[in-house]
N, C-alpha and C positions, 0 to 999 in steps of 0.2 A: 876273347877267350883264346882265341887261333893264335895271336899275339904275347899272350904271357907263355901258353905252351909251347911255341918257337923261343922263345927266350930262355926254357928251360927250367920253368918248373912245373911239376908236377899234378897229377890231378886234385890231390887233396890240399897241394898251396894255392893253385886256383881258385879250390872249389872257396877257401876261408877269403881268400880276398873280394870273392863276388857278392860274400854271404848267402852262399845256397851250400844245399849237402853233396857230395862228394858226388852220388849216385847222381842226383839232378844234373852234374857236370859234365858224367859221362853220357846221358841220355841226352844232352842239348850237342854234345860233340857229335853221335853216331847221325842225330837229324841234320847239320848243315850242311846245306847244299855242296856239289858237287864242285860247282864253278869257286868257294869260300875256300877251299881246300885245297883247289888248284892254284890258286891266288898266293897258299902261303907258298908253295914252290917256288912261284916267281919273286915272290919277294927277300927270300932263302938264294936265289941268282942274282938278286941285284946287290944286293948286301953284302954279295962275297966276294 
């Protein structure tokens, strides 16, 4: 998820590519852990 939304798109292109509803996509974003999230920064430094 962390991964398609750094690539840049959106919640509700996510949400149809996982097959879940939009809502369930933001509810599984606001739960991932803290260290999942800091990961995409690093990975956003290495990349660039």
């Amino acid at each position: 998820m962390l991964l398609l939304k750094h690539l840049g798109l959106n919640k509700s292109q996510i949400a149809a590519r996982l097959g879940i509803e939009r809502q369930a996509f933001s509810k599984a974003l606001i739960t991932t852990p803290i260290r999942l999230n800091l990961a995409k920064f690093a990975f956003k430094n290495f990349s660039g």
